[in-house]
C-alpha positions as CSV (number, residue, x, y, z in Angstrom):
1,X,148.6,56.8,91.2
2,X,146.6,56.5,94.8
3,X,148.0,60.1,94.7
4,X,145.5,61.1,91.6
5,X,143.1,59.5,92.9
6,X,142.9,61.4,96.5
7,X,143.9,65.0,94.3
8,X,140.9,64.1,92.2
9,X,138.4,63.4,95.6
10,X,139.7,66.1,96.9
11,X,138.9,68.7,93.9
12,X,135.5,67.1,94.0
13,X,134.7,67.8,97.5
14,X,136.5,71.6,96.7
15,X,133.9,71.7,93.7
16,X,130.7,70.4,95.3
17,X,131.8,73.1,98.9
18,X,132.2,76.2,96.3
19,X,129.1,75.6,94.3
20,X,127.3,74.9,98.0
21,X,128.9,78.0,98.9
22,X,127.9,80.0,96.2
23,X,124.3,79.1,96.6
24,X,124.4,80.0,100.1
25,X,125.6,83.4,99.7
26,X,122.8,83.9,97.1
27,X,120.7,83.0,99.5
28,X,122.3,85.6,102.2
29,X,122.0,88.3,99.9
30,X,118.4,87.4,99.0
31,X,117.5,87.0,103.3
32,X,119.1,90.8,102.8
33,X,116.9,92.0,100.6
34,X,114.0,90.3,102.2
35,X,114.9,91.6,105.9
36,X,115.0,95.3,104.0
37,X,111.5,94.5,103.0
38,X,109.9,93.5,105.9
39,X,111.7,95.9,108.1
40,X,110.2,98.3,106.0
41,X,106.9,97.0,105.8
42,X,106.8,96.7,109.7
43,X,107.9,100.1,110.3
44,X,104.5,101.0,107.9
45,X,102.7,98.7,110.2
46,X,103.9,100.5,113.6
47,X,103.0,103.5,111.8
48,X,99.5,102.8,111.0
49,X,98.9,101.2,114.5
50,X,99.9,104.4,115.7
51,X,97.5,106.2,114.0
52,X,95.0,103.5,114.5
53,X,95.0,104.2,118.2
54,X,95.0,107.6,117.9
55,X,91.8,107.5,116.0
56,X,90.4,105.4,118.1
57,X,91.3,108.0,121.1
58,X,89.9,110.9,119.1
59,X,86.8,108.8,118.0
60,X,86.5,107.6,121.5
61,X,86.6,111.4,123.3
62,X,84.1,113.0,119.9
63,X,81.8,109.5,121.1
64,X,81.4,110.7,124.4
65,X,81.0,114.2,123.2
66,X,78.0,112.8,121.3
67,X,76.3,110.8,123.7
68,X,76.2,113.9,126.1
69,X,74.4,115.7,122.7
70,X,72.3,112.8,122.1
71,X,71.4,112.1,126.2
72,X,70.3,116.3,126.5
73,X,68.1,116.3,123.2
74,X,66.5,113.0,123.9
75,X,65.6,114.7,127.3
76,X,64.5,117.7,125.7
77,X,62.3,115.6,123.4
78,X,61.1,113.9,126.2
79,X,60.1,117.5,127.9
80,X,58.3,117.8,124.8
81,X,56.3,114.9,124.5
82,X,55.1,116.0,127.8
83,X,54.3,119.0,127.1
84,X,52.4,118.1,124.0
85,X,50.7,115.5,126.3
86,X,49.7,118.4,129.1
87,X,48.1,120.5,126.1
88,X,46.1,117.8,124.6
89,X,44.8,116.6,128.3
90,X,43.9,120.6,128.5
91,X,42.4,120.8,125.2
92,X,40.1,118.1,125.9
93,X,38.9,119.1,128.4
């Protein structure tokens, strides 16, 4: 009888492990999926970083190209201002 009793405990504990079990391993194979996911989401992530910061270097080189552009016409506008200015002070007179 104590012998039922123990089998009995025993195919409890076996039934409560294998549905724990089972849960667990869909669990695993859902982490899988996941991990597939957001490996391949970060490897889109590197990629745009990437190309983020070479943007940013090609921004950064046509930026300084533009400020050289931007630095010689304001000069040459400041030429002719002066200019402008000499004229007017010659007109007048």
């Amino acid at each position: 009888m104590v012998s039922y009793l123990v089998d009995l405990i025993l195919l409890a504990a076996l039934l409560v492990t294998t549905i724990r079990v089972t849960r667990m391993h869909r669990e695993l194979v859902h982490l899988r999926a996941s991990q597939g996911d957001f490996a391949f989401i970060l490897g889109k992530t590197t990629e745009t970083m990437d190309d983020m910061v070479l943007m940013v270097r090609e921004f950064s080189a046509d930026g300084k190209q533009l400020v050289n552009v931007l630095g010689s016409k304001i000069e040459e506008a400041r030429k002719a201002i002066i200019d402008i200015e000499a004229r007017a002070d010659v007109s007048r007179r």
